[in-house]
N, C-alpha and C positions, 0 to 999 in steps of 0.2 A: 628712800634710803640712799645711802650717799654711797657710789663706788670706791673702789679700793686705792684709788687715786688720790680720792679726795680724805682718805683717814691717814695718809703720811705723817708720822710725826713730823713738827718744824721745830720744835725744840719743847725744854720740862724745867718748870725749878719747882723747888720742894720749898711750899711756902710758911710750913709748919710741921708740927711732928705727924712722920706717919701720912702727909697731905701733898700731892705732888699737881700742880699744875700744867697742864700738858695742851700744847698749840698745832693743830690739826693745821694741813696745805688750804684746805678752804675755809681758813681763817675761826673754824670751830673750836669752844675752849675747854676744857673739860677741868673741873679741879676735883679731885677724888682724894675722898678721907680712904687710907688701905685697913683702915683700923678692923673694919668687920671679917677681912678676909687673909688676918694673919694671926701667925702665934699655934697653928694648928700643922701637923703633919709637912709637907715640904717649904713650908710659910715659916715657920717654927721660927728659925733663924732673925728671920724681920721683926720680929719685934724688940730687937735687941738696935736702939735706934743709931749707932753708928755706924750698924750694918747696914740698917736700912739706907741710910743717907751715903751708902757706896753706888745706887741707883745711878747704871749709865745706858746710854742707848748702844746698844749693838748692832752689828753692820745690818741683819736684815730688819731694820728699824723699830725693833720690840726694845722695852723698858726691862732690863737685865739687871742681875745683883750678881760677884763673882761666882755663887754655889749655884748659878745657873737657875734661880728663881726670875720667871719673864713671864709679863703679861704682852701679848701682842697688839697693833695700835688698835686694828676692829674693833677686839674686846674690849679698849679702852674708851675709844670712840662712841661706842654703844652700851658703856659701863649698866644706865638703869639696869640693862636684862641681861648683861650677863655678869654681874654679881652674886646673884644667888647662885648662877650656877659655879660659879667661882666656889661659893661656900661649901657645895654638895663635892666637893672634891677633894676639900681639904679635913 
């Protein structure tokens, strides 16, 4: 498993609806459909897709939307296993 060094965001573009591509410090890429983990309880808002595409990184380098929806980069970095748990929360 990779340290928490090496899960930095370096940057994100959204390369499609709802699909945010996102470039780890140790060159890792991740591109995640958000589709399964929105539209439900504090999610709700994101699906509304010009909300969505207001997606910025915020100082402690988590993926932010203004109402304070953020996924942080670990959980990004490591999407397979924590999606589901994304799901059980919303």
């Amino acid at each position: 498993m990779a340290d928490l060094q090496s899960m930095t965001i370096v940057s994100f573009t959204i390369i499609e609806n709802y699909t945010i591509k996102i470039v780890f410090t140790d060159s890792t890429l991740q591109i995640i459909d958000f589709t399964s983990v929105i539209g439900i309880g504090w999610m709700k808002s994101l699906q509304e897709l010009d909300y969505f595409n207001q997606v910025f990184l915020n100082d402690g380098g988590n993926l932010e939307w203004p109402q304070g929806q953020d996924f942080n980069p670990e959980a990004l970095y490591n999407w397979q296993d924590f999606e589901q748990a994304y799901k059980k929360l919303i």
